[in-house]
TIVO-2410 file (N, C-alpha, C; in nm, 3 decimals):
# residues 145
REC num residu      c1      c2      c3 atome chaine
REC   1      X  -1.055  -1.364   2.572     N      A
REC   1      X  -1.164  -1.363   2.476    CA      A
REC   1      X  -1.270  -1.264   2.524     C      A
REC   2      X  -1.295  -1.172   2.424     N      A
REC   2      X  -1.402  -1.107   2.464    CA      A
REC   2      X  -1.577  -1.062   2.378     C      A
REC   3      X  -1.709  -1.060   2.445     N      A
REC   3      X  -1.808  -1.097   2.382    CA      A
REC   3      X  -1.867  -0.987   2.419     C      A
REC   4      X  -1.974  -0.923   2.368     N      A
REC   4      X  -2.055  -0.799   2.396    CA      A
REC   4      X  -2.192  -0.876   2.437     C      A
REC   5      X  -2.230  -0.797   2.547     N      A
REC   5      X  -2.355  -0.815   2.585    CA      A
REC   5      X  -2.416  -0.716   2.575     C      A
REC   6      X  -2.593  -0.692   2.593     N      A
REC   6      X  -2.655  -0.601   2.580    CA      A
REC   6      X  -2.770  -0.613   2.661     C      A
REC   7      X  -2.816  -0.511   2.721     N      A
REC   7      X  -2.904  -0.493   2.805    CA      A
REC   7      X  -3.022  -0.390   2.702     C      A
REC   8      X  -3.107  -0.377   2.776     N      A
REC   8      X  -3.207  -0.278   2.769    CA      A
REC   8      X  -3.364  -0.293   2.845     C      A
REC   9      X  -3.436  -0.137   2.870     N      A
REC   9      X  -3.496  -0.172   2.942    CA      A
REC   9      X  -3.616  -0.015   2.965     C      A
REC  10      X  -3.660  -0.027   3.042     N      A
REC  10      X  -3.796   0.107   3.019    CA      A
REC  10      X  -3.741   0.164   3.159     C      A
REC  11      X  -3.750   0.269   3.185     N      A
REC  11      X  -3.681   0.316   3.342    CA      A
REC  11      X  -3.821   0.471   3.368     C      A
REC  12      X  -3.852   0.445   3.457     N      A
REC  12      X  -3.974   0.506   3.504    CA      A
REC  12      X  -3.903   0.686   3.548     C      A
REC  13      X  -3.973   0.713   3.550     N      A
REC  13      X  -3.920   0.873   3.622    CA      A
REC  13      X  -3.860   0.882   3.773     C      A
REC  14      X  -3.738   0.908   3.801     N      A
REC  14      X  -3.691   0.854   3.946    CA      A
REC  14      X  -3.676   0.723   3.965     C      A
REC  15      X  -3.640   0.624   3.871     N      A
REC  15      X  -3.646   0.496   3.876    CA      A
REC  15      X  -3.490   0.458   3.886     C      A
REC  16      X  -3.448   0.347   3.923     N      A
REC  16      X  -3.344   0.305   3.905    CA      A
REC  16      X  -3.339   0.154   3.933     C      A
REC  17      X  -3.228   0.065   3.813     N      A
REC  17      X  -3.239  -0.050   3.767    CA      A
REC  17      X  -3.146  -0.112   3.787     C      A
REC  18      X  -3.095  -0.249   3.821     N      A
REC  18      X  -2.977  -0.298   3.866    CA      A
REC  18      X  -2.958  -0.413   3.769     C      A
REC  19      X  -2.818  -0.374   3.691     N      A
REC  19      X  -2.739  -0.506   3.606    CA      A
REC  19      X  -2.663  -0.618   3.699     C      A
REC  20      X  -2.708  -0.724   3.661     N      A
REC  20      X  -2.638  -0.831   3.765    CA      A
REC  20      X  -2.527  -0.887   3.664     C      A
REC  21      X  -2.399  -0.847   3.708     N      A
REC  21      X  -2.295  -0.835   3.576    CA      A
REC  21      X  -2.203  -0.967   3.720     C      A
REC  22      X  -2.170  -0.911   3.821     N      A
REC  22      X  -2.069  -0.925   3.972    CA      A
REC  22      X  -2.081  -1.140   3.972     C      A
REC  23      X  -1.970  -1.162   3.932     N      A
REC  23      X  -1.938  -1.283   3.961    CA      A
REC  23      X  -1.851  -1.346   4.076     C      A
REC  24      X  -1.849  -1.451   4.120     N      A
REC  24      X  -1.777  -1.490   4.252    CA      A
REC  24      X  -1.662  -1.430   4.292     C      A
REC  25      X  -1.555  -1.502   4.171     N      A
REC  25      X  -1.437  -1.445   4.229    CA      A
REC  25      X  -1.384  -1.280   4.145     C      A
REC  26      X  -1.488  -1.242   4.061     N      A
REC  26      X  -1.384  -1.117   4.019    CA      A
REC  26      X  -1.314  -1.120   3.872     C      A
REC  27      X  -1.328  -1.202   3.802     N      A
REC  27      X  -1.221  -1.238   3.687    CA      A
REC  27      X  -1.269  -1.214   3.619     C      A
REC  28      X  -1.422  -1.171   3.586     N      A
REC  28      X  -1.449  -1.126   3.466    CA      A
REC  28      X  -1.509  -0.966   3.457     C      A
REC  29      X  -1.428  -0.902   3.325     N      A
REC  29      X  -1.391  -0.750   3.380    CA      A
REC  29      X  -1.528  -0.722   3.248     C      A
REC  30      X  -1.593  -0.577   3.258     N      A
REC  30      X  -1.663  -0.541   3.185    CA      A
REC  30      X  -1.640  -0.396   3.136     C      A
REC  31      X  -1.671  -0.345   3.020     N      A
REC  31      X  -1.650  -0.173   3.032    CA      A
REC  31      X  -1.792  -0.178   2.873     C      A
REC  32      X  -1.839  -0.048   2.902     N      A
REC  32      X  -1.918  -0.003   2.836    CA      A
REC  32      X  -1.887   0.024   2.703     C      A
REC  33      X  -1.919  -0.021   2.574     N      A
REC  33      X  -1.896   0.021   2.437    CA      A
REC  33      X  -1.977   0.104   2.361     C      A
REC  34      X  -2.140   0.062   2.441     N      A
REC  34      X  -2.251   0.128   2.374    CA      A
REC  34      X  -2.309   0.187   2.451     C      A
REC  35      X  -2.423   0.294   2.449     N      A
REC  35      X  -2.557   0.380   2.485    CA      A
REC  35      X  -2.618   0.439   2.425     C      A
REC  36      X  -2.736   0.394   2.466     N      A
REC  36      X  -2.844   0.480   2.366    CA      A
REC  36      X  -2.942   0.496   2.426     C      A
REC  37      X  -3.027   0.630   2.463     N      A
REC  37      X  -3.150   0.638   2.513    CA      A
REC  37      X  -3.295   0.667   2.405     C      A
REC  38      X  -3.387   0.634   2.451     N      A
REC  38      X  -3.480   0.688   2.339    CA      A
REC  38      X  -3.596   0.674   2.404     C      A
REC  39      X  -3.669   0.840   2.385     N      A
REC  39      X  -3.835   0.854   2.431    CA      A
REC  39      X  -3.914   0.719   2.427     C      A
REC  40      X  -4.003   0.735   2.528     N      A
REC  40      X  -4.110   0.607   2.500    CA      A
REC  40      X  -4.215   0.651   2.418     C      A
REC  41      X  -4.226   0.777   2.391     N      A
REC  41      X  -4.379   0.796   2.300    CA      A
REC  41      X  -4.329   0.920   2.191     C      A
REC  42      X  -4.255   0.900   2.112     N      A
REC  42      X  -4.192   1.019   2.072    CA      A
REC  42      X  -4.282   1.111   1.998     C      A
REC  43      X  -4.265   1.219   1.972     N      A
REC  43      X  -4.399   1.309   1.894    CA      A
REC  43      X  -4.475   1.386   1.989     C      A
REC  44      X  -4.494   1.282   2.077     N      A
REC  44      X  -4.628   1.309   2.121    CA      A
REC  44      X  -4.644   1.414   2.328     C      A
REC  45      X  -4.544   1.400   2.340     N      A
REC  45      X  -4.515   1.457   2.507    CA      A
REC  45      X  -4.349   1.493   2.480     C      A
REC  46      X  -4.341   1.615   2.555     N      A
REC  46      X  -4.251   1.706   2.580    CA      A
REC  46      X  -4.164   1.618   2.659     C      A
REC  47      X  -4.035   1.600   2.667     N      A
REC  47      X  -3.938   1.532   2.753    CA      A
REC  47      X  -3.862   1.559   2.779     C      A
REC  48      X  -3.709   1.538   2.867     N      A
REC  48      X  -3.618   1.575   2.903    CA      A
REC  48      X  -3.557   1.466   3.047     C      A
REC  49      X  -3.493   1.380   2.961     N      A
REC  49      X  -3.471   1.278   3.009    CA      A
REC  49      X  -3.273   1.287   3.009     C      A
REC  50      X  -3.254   1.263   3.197     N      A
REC  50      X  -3.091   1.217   3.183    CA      A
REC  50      X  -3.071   1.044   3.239     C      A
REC  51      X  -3.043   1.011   3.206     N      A
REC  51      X  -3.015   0.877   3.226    CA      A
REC  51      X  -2.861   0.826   3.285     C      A
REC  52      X  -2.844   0.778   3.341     N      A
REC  52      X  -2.707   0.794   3.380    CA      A
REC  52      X  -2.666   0.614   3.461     C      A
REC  53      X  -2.508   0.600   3.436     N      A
REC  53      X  -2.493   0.417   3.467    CA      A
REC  53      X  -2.424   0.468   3.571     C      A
REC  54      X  -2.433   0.410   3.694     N      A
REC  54      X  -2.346   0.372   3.814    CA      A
REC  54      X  -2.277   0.238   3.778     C      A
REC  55      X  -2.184   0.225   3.928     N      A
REC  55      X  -2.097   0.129   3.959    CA      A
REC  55      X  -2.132   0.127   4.094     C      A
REC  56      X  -2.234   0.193   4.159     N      A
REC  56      X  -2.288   0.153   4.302    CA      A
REC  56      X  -2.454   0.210   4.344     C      A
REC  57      X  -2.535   0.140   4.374     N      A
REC  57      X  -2.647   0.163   4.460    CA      A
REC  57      X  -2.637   0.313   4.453     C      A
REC  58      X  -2.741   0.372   4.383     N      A
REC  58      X  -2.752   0.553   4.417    CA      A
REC  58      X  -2.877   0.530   4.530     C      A
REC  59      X  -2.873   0.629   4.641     N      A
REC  59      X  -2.959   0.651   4.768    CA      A
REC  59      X  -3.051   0.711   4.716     C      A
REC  60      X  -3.049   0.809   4.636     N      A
REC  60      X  -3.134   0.910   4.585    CA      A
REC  60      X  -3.172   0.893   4.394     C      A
REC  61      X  -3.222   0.906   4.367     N      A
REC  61      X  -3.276   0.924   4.214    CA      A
REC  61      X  -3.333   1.059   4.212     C      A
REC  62      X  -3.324   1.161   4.159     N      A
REC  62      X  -3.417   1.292   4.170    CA      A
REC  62      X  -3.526   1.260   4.075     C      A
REC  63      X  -3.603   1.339   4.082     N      A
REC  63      X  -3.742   1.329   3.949    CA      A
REC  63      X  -3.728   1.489   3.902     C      A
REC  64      X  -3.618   1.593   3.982     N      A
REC  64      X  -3.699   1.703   3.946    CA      A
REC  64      X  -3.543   1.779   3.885     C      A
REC  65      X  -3.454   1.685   3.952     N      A
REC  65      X  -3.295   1.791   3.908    CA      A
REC  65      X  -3.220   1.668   3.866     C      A
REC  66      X  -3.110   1.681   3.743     N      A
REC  66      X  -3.037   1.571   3.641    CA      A
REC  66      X  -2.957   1.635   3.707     C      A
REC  67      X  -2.866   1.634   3.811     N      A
REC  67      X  -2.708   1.738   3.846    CA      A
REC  67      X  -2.612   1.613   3.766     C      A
REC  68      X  -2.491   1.651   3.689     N      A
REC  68      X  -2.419   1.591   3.684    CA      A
REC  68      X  -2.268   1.612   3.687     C      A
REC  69      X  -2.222   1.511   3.755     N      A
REC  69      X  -2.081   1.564   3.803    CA      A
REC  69      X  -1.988   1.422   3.759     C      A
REC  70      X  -1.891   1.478   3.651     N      A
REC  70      X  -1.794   1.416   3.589    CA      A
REC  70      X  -1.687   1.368   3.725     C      A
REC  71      X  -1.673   1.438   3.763     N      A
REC  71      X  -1.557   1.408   3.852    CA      A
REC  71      X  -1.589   1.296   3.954     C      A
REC  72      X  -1.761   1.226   3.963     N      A
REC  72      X  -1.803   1.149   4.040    CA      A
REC  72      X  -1.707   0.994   3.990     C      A
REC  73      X  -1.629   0.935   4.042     N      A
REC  73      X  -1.576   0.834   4.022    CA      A
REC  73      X  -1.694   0.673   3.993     C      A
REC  74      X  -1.784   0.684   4.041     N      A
REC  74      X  -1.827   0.581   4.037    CA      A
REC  74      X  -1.929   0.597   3.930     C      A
REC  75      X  -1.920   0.686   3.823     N      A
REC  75      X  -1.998   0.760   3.741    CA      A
REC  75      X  -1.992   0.662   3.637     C      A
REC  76      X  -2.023   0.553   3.520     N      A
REC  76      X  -1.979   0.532   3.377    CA      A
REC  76      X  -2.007   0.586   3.275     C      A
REC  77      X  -2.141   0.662   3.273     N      A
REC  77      X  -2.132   0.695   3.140    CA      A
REC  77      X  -2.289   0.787   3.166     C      A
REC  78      X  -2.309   0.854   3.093     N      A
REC  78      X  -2.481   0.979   3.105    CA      A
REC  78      X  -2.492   0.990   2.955     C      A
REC  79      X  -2.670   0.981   2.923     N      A
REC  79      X  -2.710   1.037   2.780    CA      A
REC  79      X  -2.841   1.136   2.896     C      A
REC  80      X  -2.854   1.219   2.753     N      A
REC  80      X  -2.951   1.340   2.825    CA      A
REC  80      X  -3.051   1.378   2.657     C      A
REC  81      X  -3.153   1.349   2.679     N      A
REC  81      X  -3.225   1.410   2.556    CA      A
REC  81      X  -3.314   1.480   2.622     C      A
REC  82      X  -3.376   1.577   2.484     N      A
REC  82      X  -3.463   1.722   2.490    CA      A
REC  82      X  -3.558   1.718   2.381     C      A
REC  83      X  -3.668   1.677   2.375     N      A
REC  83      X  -3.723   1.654   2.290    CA      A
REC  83      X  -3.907   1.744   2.325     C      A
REC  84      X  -3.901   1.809   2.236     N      A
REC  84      X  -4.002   1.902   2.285    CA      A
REC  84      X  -4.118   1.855   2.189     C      A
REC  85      X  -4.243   1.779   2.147     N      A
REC  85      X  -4.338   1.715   2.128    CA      A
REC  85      X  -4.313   1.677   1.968     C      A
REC  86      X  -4.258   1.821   1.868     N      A
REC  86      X  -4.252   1.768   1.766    CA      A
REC  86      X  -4.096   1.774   1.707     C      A
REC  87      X  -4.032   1.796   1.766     N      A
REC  87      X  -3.880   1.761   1.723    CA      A
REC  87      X  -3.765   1.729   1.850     C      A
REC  88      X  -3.703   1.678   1.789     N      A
REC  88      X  -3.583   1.631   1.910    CA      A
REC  88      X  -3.489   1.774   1.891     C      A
REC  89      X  -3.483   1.831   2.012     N      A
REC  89      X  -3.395   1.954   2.036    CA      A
REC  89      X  -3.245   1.902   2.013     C      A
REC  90      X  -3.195   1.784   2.128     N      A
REC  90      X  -3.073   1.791   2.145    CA      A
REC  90      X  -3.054   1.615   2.224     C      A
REC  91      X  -2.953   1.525   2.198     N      A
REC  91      X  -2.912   1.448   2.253    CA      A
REC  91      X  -2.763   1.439   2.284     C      A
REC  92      X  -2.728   1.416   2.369     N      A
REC  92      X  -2.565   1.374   2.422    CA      A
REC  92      X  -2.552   1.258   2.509     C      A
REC  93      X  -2.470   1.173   2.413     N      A
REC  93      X  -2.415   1.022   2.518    CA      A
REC  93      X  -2.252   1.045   2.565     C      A
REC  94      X  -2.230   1.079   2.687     N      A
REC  94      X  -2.106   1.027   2.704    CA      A
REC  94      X  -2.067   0.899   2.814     C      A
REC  95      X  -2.005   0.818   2.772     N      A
REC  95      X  -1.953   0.697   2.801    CA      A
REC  95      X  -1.790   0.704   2.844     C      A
REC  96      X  -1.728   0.661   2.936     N      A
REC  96      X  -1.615   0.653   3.014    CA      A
REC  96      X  -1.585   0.502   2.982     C      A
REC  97      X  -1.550   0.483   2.894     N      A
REC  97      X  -1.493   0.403   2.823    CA      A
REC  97      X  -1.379   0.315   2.840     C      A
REC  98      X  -1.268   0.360   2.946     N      A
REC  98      X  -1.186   0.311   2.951    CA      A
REC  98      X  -1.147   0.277   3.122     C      A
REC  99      X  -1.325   0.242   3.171     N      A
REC  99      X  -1.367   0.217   3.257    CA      A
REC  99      X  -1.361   0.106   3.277     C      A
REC 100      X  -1.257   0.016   3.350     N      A
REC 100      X  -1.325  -0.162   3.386    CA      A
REC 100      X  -1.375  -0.161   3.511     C      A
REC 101      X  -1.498  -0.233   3.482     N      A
REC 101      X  -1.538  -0.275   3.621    CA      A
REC 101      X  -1.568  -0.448   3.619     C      A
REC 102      X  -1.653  -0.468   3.765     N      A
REC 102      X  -1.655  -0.608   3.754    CA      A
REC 102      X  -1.752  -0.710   3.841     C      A
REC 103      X  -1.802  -0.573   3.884     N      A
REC 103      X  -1.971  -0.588   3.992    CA      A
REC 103      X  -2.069  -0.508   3.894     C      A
REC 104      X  -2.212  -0.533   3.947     N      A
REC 104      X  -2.325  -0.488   3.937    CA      A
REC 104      X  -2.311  -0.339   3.867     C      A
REC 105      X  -2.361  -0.314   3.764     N      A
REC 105      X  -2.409  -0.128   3.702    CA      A
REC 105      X  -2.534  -0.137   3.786     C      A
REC 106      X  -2.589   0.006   3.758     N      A
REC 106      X  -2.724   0.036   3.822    CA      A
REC 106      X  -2.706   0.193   3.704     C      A
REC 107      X  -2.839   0.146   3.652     N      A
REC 107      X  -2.878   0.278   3.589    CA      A
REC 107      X  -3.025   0.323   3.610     C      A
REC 108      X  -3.024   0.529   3.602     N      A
REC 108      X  -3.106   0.598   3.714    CA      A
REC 108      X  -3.178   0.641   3.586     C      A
REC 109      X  -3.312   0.703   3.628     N      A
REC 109      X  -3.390   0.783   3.477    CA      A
REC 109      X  -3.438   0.912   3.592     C      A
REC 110      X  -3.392   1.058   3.540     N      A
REC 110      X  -3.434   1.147   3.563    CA      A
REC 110      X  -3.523   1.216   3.431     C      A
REC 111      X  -3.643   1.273   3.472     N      A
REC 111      X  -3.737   1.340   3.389    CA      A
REC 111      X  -3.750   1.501   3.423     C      A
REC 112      X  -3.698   1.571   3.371     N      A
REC 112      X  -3.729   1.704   3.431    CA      A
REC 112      X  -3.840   1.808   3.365     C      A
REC 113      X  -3.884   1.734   3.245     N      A
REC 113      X  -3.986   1.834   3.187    CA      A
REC 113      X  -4.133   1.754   3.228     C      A
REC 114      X  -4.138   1.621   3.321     N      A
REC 114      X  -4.273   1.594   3.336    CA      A
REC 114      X  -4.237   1.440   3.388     C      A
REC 115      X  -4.316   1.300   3.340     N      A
REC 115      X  -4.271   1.222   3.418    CA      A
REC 115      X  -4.262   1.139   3.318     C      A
REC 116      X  -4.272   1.144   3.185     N      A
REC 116      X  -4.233   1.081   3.049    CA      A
REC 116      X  -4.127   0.927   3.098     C      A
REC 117      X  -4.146   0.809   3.131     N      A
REC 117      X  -4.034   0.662   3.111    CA      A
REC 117      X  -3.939   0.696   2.984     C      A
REC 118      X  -3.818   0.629   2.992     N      A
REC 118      X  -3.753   0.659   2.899    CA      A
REC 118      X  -3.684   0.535   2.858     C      A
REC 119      X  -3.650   0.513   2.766     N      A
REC 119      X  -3.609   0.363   2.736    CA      A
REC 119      X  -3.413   0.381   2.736     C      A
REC 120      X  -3.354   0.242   2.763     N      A
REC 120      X  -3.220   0.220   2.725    CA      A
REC 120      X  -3.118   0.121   2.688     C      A
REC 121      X  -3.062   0.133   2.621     N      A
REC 121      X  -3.029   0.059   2.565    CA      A
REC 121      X  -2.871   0.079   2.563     C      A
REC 122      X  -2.785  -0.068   2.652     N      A
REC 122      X  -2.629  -0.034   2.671    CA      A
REC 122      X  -2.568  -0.191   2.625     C      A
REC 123      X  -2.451  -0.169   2.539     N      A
REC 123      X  -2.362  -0.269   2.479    CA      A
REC 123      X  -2.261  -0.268   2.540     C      A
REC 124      X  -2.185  -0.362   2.633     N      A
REC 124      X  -2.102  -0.386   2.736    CA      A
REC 124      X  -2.022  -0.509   2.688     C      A
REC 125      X  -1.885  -0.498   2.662     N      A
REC 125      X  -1.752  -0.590   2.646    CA      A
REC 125      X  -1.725  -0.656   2.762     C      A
REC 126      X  -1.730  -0.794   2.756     N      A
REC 126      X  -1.681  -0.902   2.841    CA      A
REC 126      X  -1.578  -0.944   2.874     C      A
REC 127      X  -1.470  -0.896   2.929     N      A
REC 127      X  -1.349  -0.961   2.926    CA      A
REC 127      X  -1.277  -1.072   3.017     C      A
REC 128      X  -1.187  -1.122   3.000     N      A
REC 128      X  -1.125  -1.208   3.103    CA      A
REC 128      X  -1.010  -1.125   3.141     C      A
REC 129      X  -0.996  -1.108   3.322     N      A
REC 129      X  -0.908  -1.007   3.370    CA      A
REC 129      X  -0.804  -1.126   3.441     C      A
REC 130      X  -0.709  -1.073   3.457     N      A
REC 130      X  -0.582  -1.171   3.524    CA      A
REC 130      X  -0.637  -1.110   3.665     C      A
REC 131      X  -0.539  -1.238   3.740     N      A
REC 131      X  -0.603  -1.171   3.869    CA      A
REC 131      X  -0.552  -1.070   3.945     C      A
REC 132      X  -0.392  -1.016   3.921     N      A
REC 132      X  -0.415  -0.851   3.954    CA      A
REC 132      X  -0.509  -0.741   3.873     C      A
REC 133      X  -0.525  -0.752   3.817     N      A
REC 133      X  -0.653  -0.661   3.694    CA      A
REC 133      X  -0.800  -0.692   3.795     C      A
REC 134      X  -0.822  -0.821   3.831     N      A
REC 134      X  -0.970  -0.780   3.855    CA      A
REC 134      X  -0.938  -0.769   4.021     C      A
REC 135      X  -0.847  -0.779   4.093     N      A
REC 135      X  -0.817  -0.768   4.218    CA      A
REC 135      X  -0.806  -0.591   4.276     C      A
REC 136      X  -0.743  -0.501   4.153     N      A
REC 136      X  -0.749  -0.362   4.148    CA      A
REC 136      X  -0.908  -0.288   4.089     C      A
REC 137      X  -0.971  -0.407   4.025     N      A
REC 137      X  -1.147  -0.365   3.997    CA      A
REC 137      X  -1.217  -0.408   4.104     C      A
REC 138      X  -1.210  -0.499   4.211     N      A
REC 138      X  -1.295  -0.543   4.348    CA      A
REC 138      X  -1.245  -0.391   4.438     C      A
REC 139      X  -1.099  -0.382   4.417     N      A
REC 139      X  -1.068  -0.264   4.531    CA      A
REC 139      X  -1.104  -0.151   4.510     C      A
REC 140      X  -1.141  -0.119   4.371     N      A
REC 140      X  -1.235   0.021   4.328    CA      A
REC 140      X  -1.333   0.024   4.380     C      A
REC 141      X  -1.434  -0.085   4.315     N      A
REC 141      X  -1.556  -0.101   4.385    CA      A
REC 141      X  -1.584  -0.100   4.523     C      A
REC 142      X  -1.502  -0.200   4.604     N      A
REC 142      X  -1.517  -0.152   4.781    CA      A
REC 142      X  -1.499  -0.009   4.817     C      A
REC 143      X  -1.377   0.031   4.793     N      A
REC 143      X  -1.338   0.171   4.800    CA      A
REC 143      X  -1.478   0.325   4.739     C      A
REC 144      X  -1.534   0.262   4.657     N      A
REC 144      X  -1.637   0.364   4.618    CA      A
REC 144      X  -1.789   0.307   4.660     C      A
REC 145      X  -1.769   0.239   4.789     N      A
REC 145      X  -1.887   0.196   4.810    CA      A
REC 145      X  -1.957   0.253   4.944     C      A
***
């Protein structure tokens, strides 16, 4: 059986936020369905916001560089908007979708045009995993930790 949950939340410039998803034994698997980011003051301040979901504790948050690297495994999913005071330039969500995990997300807010908070908003599928399924999602997670 599976149920969607939803988070959301305000993420400061260099900020980063931790989903408490990680249950005892492992059996319940999660993967991302939704994302959405959106300015906190739109109109009105220049922005340039990347937002991005882990699957582990980031050491670093930048405030001044969004680098992003697909090939990062412990990566789930990045939106990036450009919104210059009176129109939105450009947005892109991509989501890794066919991602299960089954511990803790942590999502980061980079600002590179100033220090603008940025809001987010993620819809996440609940599933029940057998226990080789969530036994190969604990060994991801250790392994990328």
């Amino acid at each position: 059986m599976s149920r969607i949950l939803s988070f959301r939340g305000l993420l400061a410039d260099g900020a980063q936020q931790r989903i408490s998803l990680e249950t005892i034994r492992g059996e319940t698997g999660y993967k991302i369905v939704n994302f959405h980011i959106f300015q906190s003051n739109p109109g009105t301040v220049g922005q340039a916001s990347t937002v991005k979901i882990f699957t582990i504790k980031q050491t670093i948050v930048s405030t001044t560089a969004a680098d992003i690297d697909f090939s990062d495994n412990t990566l789930l999913g990045v939106a990036s908007l450009a919104d210059w005071s009176d129109r939105l330039l450009s947005q892109d969500v991509v989501v890794f979708d066919n991602m299960i995990f089954n511990q803790d997300i942590y999502v980061t807010h980079t600002e590179t045009a100033g220090t603008a908070p940025c809001n987010y908003y993620i819809e996440i599928e609940q599933m029940d995993l057998a226990l080789d399924e969530a036994t190969v999602a604990t060994l991801k997670n250790i392994r990328n930790s």
